[in-house]
C-alpha positions as CSV (number, residue, x, y, z in Angstrom):
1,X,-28.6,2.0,-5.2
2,X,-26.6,-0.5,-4.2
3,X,-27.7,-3.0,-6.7
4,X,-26.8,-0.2,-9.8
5,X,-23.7,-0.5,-11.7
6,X,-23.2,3.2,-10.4
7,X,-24.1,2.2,-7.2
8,X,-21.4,-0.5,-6.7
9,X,-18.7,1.1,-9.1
10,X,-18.9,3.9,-6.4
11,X,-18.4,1.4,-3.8
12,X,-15.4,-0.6,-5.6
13,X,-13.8,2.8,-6.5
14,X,-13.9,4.5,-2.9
15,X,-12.7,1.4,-0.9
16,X,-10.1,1.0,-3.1
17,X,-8.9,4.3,-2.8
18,X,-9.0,3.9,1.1
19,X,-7.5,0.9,1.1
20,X,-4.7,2.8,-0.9
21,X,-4.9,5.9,1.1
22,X,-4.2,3.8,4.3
23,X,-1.3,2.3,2.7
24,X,0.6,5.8,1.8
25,X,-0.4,6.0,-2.1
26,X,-1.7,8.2,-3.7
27,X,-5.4,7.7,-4.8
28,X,-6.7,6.9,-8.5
29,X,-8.7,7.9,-10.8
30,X,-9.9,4.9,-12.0
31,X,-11.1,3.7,-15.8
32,X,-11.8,0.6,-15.0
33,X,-8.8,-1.1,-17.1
34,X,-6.5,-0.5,-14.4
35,X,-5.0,-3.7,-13.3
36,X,-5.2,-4.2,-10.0
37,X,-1.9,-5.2,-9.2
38,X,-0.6,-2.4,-11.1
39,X,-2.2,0.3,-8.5
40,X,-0.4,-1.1,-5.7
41,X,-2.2,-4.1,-5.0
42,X,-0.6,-6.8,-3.1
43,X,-2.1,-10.5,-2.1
44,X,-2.7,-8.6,1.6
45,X,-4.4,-5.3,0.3
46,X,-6.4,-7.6,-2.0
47,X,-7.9,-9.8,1.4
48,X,-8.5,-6.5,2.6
49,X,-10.1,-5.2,-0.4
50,X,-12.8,-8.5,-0.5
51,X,-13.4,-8.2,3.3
52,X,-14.4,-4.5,3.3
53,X,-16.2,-4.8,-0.1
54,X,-18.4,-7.9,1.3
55,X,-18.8,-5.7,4.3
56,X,-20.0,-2.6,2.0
57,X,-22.2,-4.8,-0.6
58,X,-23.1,-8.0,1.1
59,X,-21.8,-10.6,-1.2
60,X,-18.7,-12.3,-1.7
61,X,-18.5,-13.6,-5.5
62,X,-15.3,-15.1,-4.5
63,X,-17.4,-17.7,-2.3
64,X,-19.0,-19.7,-5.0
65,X,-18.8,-17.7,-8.7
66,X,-15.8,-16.6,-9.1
67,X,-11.1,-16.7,-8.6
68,X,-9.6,-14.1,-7.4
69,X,-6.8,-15.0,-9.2
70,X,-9.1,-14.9,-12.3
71,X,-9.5,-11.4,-11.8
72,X,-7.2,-9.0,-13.1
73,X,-9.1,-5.4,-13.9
74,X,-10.9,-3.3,-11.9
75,X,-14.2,-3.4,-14.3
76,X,-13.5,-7.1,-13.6
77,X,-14.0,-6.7,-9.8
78,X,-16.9,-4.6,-10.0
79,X,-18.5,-6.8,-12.8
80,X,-17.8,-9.8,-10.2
81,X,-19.8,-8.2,-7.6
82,X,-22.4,-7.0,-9.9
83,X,-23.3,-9.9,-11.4
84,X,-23.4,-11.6,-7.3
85,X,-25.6,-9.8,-6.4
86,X,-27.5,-9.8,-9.3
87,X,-27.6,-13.5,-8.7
88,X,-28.8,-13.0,-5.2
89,X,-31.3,-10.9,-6.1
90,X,-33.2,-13.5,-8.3
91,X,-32.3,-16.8,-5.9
């Protein structure tokens, strides 16, 4: 499941809602096109974000493949994580 776009969108969506949740805003609906930094992201929620999503997925595509600067969107971040593991999967 884990390895599905579903799979791991579910994952991205719900820690990032907890993440928000635990921070006193309000959850989000999320498209996809959101800009992270625009939902209440901030360089500490976003460390917090990678370390409980590399705890929920087992990869860390900001090791090796990818910035976290580079990216912006939350279909970027899942996209990132997607194509990890994808990776992993084959190696």
């Amino acid at each position: 499941m884990l390895n599905s776009r579903d799979g791991i969108t579910a994952v991205v969506h719900d820690t990032l809602n907890e993440i928000l949740k635990d921070a006193e805003s309000d959850p989000v609906s999320f498209t996809g096109a959101e800009r992270i930094t625009d939902i209440g992201f901030t360089s500490l929620l976003l460390a917090r974000l990678i370390i409980q999503l590399e705890a929920a997925l087992g990869a860390d595509p900001f090791e090796e493949r990818y910035v976290v600067s580079d990216i912006r969107t939350v279909d970027e971040l899942i996209d990132a994580y997607r194509q990890t593991l994808q990776a992993s999967a084959v190696a």
